[in-house]
DSSP file (Angstrom, degrees, kcal/mol; ACC not computed):
  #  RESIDUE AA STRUCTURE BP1 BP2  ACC     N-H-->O    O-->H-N    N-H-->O    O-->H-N    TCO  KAPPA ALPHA  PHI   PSI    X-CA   Y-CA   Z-CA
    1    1 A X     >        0   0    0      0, 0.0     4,-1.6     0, 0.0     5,-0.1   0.000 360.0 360.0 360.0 -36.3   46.5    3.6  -49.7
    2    2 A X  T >4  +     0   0    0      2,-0.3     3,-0.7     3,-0.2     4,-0.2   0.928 360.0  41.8 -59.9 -60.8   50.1    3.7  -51.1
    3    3 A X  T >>>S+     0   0    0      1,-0.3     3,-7.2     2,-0.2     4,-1.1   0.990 103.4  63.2 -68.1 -71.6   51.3    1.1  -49.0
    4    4 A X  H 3>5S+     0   0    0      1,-0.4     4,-0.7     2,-0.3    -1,-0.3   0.700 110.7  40.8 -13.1 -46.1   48.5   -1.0  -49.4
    5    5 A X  H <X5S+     0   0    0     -4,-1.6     4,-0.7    -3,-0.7    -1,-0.4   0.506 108.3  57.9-100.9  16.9   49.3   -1.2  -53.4
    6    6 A X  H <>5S+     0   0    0     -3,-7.2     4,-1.4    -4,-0.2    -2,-0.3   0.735 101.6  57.0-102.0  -9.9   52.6   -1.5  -53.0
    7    7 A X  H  X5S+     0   0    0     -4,-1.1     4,-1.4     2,-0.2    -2,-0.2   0.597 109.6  43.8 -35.0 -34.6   51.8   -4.6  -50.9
    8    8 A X  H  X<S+     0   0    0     -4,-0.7     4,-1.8    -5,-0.5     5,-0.3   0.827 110.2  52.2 -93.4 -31.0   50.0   -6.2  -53.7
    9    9 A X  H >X>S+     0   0    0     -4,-0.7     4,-2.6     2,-0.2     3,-1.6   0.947 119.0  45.2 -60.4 -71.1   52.9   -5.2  -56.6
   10   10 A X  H 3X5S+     0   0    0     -4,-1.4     4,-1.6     1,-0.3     3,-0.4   0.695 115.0  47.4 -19.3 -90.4   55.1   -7.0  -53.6
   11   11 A X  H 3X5S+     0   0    0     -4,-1.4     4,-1.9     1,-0.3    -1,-0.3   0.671 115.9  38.2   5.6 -63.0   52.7   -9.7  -53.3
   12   12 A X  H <X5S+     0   0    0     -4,-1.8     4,-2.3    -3,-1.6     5,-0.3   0.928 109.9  63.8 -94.3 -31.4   52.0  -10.7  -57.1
   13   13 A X  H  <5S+     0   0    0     -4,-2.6     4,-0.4    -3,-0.4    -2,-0.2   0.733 110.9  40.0 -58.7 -27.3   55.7  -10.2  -57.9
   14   14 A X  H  <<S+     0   0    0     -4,-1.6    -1,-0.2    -5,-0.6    -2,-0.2   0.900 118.2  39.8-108.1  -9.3   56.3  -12.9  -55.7
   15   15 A X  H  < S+     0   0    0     -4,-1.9    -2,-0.2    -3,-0.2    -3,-0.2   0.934 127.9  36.4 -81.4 -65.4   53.8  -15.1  -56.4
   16   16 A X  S  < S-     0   0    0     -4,-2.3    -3,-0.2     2,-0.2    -2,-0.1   0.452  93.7-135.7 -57.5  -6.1   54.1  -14.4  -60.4
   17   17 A X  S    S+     0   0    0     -4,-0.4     2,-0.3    -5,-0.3    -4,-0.2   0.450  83.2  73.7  48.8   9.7   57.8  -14.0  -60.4
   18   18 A X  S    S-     0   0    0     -6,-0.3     2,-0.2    49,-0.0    -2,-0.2  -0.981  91.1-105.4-133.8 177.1   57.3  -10.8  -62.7
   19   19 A X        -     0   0    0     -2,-0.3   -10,-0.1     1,-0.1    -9,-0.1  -0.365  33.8-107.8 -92.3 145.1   56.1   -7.5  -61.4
   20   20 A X        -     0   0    0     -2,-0.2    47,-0.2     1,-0.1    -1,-0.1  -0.300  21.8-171.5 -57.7 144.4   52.4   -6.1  -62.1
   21   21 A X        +     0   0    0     45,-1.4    32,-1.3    31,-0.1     2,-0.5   0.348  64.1  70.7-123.2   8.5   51.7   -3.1  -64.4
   22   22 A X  E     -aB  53  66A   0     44,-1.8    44,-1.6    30,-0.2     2,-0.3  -0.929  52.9-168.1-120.9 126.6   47.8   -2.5  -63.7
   23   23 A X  E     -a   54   0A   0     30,-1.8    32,-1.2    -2,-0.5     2,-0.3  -0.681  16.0-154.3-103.5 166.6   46.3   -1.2  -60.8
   24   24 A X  E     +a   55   0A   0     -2,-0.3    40,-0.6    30,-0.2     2,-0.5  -0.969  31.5 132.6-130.3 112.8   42.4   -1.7  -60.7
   25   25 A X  E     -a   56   0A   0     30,-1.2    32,-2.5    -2,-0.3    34,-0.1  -0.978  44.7 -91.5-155.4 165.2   40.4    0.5  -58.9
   26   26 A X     >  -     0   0    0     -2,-0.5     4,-0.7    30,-0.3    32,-0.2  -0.184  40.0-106.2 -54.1 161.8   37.4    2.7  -58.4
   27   27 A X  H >> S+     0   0    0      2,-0.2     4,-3.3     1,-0.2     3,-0.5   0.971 125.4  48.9 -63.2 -43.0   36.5    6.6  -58.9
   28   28 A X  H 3> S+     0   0    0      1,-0.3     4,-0.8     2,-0.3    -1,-0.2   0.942 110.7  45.4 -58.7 -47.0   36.6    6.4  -54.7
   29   29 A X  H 3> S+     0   0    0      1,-0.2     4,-0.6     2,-0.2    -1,-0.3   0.658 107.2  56.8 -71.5  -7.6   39.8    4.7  -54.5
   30   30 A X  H XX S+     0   0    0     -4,-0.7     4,-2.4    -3,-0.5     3,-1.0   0.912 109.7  56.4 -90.8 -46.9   41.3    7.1  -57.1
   31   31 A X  H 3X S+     0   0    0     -4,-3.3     4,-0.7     1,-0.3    -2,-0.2   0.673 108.3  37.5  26.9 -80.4   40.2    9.5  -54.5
   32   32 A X  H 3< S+     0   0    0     -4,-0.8     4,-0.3     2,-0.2    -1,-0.3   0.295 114.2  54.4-113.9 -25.5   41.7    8.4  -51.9
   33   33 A X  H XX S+     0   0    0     -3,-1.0     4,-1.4    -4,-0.6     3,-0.8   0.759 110.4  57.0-106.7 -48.2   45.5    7.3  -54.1
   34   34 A X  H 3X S+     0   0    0     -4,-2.4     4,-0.8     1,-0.2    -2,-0.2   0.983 109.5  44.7 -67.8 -41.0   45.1   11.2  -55.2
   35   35 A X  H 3< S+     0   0    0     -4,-0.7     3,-0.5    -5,-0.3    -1,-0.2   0.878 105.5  55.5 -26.4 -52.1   45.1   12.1  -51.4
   36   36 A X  H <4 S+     0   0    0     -3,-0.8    -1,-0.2    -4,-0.3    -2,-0.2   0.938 109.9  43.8 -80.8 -44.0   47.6   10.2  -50.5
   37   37 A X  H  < S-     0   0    0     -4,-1.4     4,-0.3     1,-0.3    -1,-0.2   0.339 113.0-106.3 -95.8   1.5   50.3   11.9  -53.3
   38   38 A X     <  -     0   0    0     -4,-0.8     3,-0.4    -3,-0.5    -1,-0.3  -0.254  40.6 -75.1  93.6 165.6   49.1   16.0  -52.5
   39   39 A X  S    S+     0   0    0      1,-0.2    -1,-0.2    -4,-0.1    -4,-0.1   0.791 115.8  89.7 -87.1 -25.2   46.9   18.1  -54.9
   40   40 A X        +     0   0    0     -3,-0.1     2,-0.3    -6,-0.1    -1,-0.2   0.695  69.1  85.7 -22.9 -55.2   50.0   18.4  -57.0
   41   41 A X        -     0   0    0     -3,-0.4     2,-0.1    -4,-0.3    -4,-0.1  -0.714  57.5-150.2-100.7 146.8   49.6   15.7  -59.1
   42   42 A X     >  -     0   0    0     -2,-0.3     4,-1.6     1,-0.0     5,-0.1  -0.236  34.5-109.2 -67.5 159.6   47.9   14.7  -62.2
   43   43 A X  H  > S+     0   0    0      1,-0.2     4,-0.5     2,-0.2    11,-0.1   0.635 123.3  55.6 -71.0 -13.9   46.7   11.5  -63.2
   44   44 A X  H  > S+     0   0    0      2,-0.2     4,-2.4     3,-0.1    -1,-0.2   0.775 106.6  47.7 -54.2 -49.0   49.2   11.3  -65.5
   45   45 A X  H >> S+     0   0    0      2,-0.2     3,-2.1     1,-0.2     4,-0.9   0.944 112.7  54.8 -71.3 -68.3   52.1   11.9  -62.7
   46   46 A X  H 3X S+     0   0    0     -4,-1.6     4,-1.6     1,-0.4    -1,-0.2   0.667 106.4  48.0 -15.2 -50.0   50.3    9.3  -60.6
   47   47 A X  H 3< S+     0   0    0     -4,-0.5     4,-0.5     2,-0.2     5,-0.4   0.827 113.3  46.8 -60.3 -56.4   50.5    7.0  -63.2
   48   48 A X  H X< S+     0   0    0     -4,-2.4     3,-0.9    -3,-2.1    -2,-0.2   0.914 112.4  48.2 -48.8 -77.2   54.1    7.8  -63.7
   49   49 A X  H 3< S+     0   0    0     -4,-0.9    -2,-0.2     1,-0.3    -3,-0.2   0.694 115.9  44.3 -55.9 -38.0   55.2    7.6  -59.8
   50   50 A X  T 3< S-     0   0    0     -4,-1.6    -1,-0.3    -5,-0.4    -2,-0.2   0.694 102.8-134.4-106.3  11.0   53.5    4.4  -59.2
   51   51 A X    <   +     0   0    0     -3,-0.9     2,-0.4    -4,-0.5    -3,-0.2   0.360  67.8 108.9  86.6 -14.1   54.7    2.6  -62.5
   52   52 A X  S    S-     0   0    0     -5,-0.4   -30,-0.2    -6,-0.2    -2,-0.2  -0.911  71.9-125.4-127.7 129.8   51.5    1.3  -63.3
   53   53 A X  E     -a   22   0A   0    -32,-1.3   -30,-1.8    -2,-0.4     2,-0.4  -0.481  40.6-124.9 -67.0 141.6   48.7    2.0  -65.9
   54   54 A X  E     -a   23   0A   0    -32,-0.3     2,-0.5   -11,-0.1   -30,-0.2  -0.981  18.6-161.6-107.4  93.2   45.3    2.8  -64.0
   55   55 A X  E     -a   24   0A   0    -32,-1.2   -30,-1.2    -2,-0.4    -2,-0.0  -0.798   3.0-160.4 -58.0  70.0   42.1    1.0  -64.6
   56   56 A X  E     +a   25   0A   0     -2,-0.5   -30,-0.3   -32,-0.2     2,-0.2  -0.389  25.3 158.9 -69.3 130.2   38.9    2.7  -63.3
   57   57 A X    >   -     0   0    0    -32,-2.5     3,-1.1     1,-0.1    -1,-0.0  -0.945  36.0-144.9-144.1 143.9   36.3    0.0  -63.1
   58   58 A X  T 3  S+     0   0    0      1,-0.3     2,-0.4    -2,-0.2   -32,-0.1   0.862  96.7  56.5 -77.3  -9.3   33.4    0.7  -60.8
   59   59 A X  T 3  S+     0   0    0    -34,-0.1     2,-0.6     1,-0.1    -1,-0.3  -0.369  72.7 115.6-107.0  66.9   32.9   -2.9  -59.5
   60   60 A X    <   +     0   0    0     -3,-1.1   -34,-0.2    -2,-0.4     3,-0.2  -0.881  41.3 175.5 -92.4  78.0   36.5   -2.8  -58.3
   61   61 A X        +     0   0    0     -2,-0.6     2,-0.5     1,-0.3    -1,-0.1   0.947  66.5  16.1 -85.4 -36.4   35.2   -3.1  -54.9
   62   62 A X  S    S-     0   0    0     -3,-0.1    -1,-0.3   -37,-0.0     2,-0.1  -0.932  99.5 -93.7-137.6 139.1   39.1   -3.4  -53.4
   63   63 A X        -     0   0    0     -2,-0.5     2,-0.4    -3,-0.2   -38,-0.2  -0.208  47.9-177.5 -51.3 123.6   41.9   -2.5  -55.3
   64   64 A X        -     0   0    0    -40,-0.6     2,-0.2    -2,-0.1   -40,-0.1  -0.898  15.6-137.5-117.8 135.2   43.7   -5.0  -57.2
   65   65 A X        +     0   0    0     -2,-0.4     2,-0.2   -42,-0.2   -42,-0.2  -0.526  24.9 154.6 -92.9 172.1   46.7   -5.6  -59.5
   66   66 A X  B     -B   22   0A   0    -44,-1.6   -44,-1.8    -2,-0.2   -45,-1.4  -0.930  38.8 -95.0-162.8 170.8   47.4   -7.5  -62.6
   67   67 A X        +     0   0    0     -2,-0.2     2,-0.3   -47,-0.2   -47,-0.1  -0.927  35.0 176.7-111.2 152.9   49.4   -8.1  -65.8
   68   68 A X     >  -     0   0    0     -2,-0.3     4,-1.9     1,-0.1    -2,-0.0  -0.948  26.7-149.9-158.4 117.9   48.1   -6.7  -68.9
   69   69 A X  H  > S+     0   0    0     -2,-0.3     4,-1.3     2,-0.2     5,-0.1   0.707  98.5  60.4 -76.8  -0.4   49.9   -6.9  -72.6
   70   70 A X  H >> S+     0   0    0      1,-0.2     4,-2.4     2,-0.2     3,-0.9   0.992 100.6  45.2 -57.8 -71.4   48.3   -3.9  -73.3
   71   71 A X  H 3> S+     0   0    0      1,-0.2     4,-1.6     2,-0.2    -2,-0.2   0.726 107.8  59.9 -49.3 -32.3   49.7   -2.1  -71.0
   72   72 A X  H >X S+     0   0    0     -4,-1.9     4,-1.2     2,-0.2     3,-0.8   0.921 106.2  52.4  12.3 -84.9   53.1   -3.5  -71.7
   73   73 A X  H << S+     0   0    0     -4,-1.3    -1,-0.2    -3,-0.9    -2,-0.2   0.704 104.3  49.9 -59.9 -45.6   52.6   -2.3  -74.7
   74   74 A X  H 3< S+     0   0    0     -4,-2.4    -1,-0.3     1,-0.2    -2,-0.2   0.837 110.8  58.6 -70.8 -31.5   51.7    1.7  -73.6
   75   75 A X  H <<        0   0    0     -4,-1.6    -2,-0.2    -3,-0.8    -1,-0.2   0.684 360.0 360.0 -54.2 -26.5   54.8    1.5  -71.5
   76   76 A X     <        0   0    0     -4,-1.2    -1,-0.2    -5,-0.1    -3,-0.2   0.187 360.0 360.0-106.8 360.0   57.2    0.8  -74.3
């Protein structure tokens, strides 16, 4: 899973020429991203580690990034 969004930050950072702050996903794929980082972390540290504010939506059917001024805005 990990790689898999850091392929798409890659991806839209090079098509958009600036880098994504929103991941989009599902309860499953939040799942599956909490797997991947150990039982250790919170959704907060998740959040933290991958740089990007986290967007449960259930018809996320594969995860996707985006730009969002909100989030901007919760980062700063």
């Amino acid at each position: 899973m990990l790689s898999y969004i850091y392929r798409l930050c890659r991806d839209f950072e090079d098509r958009m020429g600036y880098p994504a702050n929103v991941l989009l996903i599902n309860a499953e794929h939040l799942d599956k991203l909490r797997e991947s980082f150990g039982p250790d972390l919170d959704f907060a540290d998740i959040r933290s580690r991958l740089g990007l504010e986290i967007l449960l939506r259930e018809d996320a059917i594969h995860p996707s990034v985006n730009w969002l001024v909100i989030a901007s805005r919760q980062a700063g």
